[in-house]
PyMOL Python script that loads the backbone (N, CA, C, O; Angstrom):
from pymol import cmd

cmd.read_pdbstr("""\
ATOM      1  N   UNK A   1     106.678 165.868  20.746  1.00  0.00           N
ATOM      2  CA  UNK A   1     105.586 165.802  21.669  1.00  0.00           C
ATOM      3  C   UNK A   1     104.828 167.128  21.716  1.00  0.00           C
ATOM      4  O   UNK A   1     103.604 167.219  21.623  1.00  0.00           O
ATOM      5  N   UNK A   2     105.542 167.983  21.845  1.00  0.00           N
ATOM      6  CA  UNK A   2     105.115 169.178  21.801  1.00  0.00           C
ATOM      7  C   UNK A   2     105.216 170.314  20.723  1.00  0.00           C
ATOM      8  O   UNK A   2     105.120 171.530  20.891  1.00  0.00           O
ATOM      9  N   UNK A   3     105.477 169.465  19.352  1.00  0.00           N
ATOM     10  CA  UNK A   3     105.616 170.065  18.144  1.00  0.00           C
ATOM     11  C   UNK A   3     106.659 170.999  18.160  1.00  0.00           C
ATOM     12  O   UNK A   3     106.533 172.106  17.636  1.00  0.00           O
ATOM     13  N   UNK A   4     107.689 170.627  18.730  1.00  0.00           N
ATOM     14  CA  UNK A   4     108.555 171.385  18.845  1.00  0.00           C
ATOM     15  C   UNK A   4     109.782 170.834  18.334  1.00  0.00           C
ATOM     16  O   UNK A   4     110.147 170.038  19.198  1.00  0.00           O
ATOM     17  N   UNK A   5     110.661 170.832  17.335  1.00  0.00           N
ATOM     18  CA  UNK A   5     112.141 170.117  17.059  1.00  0.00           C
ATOM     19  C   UNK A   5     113.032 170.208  18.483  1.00  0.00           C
ATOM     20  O   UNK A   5     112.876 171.155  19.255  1.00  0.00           O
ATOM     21  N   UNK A   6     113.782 169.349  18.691  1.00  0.00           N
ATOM     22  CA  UNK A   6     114.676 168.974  19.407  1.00  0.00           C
ATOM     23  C   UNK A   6     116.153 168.154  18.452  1.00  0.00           C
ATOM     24  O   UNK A   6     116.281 167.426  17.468  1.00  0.00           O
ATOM     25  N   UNK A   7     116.975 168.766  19.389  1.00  0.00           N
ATOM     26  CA  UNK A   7     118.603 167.947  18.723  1.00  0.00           C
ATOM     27  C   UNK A   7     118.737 167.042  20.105  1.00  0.00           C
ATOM     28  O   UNK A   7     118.692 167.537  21.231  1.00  0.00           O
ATOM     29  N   UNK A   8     118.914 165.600  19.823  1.00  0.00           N
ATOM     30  CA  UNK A   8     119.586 164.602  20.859  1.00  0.00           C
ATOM     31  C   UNK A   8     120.712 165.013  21.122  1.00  0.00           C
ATOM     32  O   UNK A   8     121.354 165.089  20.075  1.00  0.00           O
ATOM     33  N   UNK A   9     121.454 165.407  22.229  1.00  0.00           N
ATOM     34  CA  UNK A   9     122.813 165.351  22.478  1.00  0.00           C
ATOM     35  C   UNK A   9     123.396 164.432  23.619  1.00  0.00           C
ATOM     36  O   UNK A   9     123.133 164.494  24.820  1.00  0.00           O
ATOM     37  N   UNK A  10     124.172 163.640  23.024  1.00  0.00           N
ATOM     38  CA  UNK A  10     124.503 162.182  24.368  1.00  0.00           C
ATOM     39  C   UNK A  10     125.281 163.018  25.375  1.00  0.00           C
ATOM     40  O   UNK A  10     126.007 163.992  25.175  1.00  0.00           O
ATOM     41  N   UNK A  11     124.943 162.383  26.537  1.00  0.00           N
ATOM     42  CA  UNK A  11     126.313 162.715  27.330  1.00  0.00           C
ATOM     43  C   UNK A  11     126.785 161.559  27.991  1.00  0.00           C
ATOM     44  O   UNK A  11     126.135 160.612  28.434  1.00  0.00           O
ATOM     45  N   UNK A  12     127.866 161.739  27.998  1.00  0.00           N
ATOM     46  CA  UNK A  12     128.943 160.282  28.456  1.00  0.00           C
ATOM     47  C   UNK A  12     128.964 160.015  29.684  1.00  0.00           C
ATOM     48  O   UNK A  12     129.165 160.778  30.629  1.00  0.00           O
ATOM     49  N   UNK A  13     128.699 158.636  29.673  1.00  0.00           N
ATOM     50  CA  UNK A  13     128.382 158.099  30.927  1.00  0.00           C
ATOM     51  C   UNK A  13     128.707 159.080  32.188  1.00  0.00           C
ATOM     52  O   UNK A  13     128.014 159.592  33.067  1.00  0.00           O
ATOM     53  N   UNK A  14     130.652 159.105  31.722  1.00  0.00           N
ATOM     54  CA  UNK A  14     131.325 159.495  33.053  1.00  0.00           C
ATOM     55  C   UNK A  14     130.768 160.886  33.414  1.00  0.00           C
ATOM     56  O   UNK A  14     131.007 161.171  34.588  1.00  0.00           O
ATOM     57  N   UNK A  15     130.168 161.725  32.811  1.00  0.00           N
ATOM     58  CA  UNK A  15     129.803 163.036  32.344  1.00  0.00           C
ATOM     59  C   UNK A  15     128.385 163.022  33.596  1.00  0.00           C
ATOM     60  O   UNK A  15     128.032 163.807  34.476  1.00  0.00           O
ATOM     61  N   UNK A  16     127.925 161.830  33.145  1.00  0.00           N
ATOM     62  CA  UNK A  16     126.591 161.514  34.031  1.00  0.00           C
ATOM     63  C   UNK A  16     126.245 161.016  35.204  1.00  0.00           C
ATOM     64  O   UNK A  16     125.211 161.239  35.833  1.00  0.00           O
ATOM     65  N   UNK A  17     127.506 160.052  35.599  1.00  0.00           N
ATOM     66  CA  UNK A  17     128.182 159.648  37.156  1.00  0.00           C
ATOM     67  C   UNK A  17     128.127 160.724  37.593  1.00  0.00           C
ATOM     68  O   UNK A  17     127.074 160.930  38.198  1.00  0.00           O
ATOM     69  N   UNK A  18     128.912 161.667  37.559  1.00  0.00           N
ATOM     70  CA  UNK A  18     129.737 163.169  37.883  1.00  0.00           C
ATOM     71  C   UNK A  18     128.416 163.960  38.698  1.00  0.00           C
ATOM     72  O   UNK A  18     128.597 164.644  39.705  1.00  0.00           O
ATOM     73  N   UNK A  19     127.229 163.761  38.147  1.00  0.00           N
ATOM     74  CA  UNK A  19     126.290 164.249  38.615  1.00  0.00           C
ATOM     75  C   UNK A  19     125.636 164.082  39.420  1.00  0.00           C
ATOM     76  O   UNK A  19     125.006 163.029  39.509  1.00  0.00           O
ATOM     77  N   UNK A  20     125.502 165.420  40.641  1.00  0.00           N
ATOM     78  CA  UNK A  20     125.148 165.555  42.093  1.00  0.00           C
ATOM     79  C   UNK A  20     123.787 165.404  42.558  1.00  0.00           C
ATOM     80  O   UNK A  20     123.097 166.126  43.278  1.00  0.00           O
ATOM     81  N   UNK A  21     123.478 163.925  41.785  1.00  0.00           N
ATOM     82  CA  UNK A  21     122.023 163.194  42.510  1.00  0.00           C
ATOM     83  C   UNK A  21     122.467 161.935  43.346  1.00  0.00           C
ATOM     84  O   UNK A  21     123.486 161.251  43.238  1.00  0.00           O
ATOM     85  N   UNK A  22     121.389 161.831  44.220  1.00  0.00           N
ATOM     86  CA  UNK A  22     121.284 160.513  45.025  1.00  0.00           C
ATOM     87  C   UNK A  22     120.631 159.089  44.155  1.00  0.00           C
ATOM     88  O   UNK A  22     119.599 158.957  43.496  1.00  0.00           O
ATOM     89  N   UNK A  23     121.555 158.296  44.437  1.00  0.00           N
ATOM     90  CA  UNK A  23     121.591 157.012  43.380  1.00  0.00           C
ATOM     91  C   UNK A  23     122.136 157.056  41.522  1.00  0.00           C
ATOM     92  O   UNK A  23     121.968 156.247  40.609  1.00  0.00           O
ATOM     93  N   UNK A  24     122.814 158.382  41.589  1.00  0.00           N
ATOM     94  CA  UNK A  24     123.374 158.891  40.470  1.00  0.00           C
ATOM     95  C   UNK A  24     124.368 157.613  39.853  1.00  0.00           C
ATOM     96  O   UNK A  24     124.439 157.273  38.672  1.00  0.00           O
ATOM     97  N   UNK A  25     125.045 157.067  40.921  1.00  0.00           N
ATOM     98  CA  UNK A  25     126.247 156.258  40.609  1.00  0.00           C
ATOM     99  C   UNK A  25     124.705 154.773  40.158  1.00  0.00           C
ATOM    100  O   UNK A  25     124.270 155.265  39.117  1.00  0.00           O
ATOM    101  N   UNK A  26     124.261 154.094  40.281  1.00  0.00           N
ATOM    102  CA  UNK A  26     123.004 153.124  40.055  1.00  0.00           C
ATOM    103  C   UNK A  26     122.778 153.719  39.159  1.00  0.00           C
ATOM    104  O   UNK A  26     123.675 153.260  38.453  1.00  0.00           O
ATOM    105  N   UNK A  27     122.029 154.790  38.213  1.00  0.00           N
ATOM    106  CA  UNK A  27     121.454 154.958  37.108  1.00  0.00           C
ATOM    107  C   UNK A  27     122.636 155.127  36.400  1.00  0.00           C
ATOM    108  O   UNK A  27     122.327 154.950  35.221  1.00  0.00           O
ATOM    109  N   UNK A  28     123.961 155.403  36.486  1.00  0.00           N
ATOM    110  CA  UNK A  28     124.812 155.266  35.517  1.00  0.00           C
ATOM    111  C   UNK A  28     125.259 153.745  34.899  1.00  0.00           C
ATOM    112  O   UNK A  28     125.745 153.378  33.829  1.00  0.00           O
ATOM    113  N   UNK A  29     124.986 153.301  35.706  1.00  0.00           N
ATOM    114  CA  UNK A  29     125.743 151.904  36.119  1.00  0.00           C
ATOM    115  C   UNK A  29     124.725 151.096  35.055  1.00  0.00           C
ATOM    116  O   UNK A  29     125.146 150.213  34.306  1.00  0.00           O
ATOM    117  N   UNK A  30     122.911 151.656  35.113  1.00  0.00           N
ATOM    118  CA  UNK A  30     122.425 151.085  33.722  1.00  0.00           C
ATOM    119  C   UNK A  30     122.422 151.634  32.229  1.00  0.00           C
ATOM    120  O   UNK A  30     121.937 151.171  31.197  1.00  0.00           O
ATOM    121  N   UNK A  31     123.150 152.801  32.501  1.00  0.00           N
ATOM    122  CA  UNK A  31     123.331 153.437  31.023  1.00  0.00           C
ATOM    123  C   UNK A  31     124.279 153.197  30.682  1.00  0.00           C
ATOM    124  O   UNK A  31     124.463 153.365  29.477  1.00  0.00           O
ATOM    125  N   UNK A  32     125.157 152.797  31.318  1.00  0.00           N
ATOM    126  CA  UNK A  32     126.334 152.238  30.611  1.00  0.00           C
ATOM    127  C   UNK A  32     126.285 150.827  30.396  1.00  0.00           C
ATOM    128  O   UNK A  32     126.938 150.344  29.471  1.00  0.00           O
ATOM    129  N   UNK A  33     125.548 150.071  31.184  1.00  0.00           N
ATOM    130  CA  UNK A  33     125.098 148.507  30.917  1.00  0.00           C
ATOM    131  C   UNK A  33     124.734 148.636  29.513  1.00  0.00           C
ATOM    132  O   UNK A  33     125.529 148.387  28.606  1.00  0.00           O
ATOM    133  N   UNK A  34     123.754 148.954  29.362  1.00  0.00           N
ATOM    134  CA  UNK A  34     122.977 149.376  27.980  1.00  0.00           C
ATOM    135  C   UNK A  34     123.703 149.878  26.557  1.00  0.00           C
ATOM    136  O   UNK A  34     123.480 149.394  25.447  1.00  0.00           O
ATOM    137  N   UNK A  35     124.557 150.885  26.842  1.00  0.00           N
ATOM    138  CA  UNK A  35     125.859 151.324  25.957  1.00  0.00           C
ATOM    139  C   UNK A  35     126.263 150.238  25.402  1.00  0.00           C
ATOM    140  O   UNK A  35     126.008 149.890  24.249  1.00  0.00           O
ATOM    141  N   UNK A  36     127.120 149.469  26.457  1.00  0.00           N
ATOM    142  CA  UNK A  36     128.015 148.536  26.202  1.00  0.00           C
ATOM    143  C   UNK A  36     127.455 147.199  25.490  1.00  0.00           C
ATOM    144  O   UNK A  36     128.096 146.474  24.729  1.00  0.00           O
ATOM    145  N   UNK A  37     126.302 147.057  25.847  1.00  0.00           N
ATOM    146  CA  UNK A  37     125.215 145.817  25.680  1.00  0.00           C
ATOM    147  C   UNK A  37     124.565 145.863  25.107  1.00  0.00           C
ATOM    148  O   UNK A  37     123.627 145.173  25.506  1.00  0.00           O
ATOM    149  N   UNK A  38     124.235 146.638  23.600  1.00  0.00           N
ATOM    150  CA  UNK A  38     123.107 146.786  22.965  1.00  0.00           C
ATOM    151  C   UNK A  38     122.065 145.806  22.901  1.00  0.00           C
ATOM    152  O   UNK A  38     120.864 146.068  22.978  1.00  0.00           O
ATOM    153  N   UNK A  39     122.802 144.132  22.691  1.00  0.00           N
ATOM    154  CA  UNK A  39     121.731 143.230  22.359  1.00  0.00           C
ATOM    155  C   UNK A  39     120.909 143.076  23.720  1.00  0.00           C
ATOM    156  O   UNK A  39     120.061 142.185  23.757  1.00  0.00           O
ATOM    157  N   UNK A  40     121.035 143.595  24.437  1.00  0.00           N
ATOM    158  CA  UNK A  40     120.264 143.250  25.524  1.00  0.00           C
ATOM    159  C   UNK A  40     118.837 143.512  25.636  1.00  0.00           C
ATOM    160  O   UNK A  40     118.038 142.881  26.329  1.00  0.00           O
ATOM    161  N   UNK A  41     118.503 144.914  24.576  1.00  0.00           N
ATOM    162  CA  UNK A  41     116.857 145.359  23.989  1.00  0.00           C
ATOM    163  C   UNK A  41     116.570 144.157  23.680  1.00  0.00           C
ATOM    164  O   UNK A  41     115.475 143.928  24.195  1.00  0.00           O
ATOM    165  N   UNK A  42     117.097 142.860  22.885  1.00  0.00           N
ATOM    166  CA  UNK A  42     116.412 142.260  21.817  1.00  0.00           C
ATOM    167  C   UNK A  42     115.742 140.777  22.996  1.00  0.00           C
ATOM    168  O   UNK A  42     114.755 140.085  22.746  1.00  0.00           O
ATOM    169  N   UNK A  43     116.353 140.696  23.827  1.00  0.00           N
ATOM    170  CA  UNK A  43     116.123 139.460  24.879  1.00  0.00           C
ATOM    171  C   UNK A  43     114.847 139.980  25.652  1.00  0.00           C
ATOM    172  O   UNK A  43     114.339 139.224  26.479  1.00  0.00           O
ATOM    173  N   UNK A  44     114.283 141.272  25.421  1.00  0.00           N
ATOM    174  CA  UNK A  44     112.615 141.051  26.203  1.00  0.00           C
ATOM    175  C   UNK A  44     111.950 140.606  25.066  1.00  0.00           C
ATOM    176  O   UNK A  44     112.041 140.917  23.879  1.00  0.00           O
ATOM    177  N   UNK A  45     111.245 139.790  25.694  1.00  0.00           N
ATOM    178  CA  UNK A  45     109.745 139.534  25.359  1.00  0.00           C
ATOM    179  C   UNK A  45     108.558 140.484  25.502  1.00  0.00           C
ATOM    180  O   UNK A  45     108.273 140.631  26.690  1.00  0.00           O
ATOM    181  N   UNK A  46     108.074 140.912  24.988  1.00  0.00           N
ATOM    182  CA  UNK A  46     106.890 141.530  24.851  1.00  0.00           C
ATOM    183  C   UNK A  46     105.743 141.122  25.280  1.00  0.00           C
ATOM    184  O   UNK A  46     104.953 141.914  25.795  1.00  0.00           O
ATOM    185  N   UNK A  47     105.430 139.618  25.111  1.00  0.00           N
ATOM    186  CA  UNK A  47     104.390 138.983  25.795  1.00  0.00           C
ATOM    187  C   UNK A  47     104.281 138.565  27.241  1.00  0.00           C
ATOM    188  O   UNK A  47     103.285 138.386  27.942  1.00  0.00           O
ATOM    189  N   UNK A  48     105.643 138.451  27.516  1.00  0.00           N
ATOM    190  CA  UNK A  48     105.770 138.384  29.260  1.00  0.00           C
ATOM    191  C   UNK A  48     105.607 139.313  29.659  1.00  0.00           C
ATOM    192  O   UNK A  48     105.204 139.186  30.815  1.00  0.00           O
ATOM    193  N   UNK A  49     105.731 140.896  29.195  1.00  0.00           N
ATOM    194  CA  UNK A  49     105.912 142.285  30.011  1.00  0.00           C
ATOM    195  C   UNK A  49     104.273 142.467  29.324  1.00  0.00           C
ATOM    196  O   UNK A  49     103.695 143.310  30.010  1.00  0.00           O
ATOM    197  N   UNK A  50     103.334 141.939  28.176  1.00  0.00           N
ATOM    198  CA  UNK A  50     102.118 142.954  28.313  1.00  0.00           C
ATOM    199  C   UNK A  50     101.499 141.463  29.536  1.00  0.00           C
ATOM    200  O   UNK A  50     100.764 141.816  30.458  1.00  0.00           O
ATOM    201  N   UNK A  51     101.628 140.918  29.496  1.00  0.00           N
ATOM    202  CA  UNK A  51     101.047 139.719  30.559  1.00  0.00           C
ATOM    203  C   UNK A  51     101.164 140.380  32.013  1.00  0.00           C
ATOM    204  O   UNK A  51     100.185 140.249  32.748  1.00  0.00           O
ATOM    205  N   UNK A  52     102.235 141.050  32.471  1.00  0.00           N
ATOM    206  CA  UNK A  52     102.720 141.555  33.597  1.00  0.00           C
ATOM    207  C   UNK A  52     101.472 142.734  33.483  1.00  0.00           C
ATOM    208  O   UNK A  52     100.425 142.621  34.121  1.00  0.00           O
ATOM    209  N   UNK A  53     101.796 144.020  32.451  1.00  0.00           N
ATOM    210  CA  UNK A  53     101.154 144.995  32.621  1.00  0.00           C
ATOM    211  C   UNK A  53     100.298 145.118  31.459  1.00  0.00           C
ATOM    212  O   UNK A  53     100.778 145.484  30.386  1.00  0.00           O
ATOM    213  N   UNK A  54      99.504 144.939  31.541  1.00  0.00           N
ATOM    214  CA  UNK A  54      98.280 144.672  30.000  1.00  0.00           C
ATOM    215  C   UNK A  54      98.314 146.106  29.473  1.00  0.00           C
ATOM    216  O   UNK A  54      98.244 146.089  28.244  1.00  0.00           O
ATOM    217  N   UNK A  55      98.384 147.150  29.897  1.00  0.00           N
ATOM    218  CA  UNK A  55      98.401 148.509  29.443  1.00  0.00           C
ATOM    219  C   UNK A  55      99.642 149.316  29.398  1.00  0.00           C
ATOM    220  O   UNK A  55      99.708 150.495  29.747  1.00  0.00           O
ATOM    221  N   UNK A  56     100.832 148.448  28.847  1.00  0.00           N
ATOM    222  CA  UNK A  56     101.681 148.515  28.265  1.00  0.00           C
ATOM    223  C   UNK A  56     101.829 149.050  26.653  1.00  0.00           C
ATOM    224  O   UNK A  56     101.785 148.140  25.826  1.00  0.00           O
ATOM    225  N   UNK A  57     101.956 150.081  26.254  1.00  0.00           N
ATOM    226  CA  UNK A  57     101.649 150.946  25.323  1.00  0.00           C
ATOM    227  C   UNK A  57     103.036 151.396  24.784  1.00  0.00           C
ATOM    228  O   UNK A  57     103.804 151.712  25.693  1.00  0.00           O
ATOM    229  N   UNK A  58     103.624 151.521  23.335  1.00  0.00           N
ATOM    230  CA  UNK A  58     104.181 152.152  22.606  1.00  0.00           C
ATOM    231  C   UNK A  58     104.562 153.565  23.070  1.00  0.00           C
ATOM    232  O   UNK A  58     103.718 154.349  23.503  1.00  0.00           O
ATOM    233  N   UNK A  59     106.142 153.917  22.940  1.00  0.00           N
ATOM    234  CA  UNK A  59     105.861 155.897  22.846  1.00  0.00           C
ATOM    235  C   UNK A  59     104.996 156.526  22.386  1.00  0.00           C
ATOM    236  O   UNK A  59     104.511 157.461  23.023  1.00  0.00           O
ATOM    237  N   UNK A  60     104.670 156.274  21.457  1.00  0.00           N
ATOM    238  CA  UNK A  60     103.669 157.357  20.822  1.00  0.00           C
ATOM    239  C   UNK A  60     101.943 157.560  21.380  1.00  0.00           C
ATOM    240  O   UNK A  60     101.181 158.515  21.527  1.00  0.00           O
ATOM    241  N   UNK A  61     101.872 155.923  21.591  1.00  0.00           N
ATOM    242  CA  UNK A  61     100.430 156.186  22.424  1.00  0.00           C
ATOM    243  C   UNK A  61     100.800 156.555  23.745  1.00  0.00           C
ATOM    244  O   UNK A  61      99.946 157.327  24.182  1.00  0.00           O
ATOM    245  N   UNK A  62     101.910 156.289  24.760  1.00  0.00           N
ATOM    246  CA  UNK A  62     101.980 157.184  25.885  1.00  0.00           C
ATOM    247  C   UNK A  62     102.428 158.560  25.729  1.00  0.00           C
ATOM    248  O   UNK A  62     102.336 159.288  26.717  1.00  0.00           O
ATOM    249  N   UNK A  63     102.856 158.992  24.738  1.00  0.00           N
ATOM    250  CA  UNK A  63     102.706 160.256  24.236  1.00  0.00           C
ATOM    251  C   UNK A  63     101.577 161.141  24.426  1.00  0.00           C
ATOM    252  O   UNK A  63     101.466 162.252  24.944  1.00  0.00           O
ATOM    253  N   UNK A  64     100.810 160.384  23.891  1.00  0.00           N
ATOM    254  CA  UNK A  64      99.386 160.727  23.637  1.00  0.00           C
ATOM    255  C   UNK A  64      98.379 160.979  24.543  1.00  0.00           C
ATOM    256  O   UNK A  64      97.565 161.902  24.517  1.00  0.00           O
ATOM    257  N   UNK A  65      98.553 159.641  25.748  1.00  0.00           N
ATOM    258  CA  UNK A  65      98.061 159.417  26.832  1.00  0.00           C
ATOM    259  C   UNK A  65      98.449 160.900  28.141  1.00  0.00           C
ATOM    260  O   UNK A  65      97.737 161.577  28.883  1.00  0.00           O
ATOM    261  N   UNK A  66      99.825 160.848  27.869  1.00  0.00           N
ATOM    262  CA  UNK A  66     100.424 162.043  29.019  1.00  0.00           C
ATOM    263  C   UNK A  66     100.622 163.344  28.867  1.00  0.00           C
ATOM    264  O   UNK A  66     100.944 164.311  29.557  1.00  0.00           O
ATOM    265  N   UNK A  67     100.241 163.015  27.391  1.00  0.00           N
ATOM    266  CA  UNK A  67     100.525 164.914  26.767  1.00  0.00           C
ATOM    267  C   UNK A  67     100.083 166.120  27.646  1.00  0.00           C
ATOM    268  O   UNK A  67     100.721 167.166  27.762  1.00  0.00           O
ATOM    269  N   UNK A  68      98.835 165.809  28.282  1.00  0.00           N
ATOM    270  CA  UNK A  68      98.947 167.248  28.902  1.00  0.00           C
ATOM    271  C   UNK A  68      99.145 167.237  30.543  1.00  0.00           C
ATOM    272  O   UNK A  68      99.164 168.221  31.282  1.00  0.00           O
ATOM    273  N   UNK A  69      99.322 165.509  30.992  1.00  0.00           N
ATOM    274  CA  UNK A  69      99.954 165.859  32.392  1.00  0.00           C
ATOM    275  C   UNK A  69     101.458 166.580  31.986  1.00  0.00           C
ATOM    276  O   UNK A  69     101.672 167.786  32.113  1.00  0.00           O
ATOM    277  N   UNK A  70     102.274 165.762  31.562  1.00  0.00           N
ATOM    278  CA  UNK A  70     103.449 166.386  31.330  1.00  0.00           C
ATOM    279  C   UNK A  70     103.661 168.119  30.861  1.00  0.00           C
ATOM    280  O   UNK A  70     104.424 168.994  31.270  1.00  0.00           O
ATOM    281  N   UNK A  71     102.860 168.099  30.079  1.00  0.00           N
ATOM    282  CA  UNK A  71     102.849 169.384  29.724  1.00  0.00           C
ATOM    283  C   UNK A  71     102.557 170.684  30.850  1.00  0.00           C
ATOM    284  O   UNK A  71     102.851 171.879  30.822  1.00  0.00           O
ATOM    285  N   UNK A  72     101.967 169.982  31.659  1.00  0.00           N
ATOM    286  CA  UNK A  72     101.860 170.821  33.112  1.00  0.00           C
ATOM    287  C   UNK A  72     102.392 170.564  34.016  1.00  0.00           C
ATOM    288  O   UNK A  72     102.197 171.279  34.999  1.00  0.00           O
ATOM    289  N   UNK A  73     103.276 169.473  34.113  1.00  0.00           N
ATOM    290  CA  UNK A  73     104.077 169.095  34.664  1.00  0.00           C
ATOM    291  C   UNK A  73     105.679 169.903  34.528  1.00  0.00           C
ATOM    292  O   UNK A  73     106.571 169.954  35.375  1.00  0.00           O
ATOM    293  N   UNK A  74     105.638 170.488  33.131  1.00  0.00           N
ATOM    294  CA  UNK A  74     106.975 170.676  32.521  1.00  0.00           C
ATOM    295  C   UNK A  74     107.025 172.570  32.493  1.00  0.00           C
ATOM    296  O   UNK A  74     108.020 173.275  32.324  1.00  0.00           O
ATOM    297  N   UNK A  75     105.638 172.990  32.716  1.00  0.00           N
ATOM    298  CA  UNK A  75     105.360 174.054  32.643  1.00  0.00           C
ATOM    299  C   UNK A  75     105.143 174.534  31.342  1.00  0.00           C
ATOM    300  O   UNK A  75     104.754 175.675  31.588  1.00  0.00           O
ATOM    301  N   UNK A  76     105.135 174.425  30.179  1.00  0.00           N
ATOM    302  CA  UNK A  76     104.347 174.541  28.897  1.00  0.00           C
ATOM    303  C   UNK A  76     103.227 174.490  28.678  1.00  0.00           C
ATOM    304  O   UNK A  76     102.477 173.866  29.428  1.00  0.00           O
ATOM    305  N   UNK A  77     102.814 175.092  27.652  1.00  0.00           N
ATOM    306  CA  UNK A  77     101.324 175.261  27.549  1.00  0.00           C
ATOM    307  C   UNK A  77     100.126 174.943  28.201  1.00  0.00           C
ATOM    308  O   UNK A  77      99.050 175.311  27.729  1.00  0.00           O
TER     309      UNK A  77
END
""", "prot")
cmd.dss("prot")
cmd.show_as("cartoon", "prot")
cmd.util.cbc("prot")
cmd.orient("prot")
């Protein structure tokens, strides 16, 4: 996004429970849904969700779109 390389590094669920946010235990609860459930990406439809939100866009074009809120958002350039 910001022409910058990055390394992905996972961290494990329990790693991510552990962590001292409010509704922490709920957002784990879908990353590990997801872990465990891969096929579950393949059951949306695409045409029901751009029907819902017509300006439903790819990463790369919301990339594109947010580049410089985020970027001031994130404190970079």
């Amino acid at each position: 996004m910001f022409g910058e390389r990055v390394r992905y590094d996972p961290m494990p669920v329990e790693v991510f429970r552990s962590l001292p946010f409010p509704g922490i235990d709920i957002a784990a609860n879908m990353f590990q849904f997801i872990a465990e459930v891969p096929e579950h990406a393949g059951q949306r439809d695409l045409a029901v969700a751009r029907s819902v939100n017509p300006s439903l866009c790819g990463f790369d074009a919301w990339v594109e779109q947010t580049r410089t809120r985020l970027a001031l958002a994130v404190g970079t350039r």
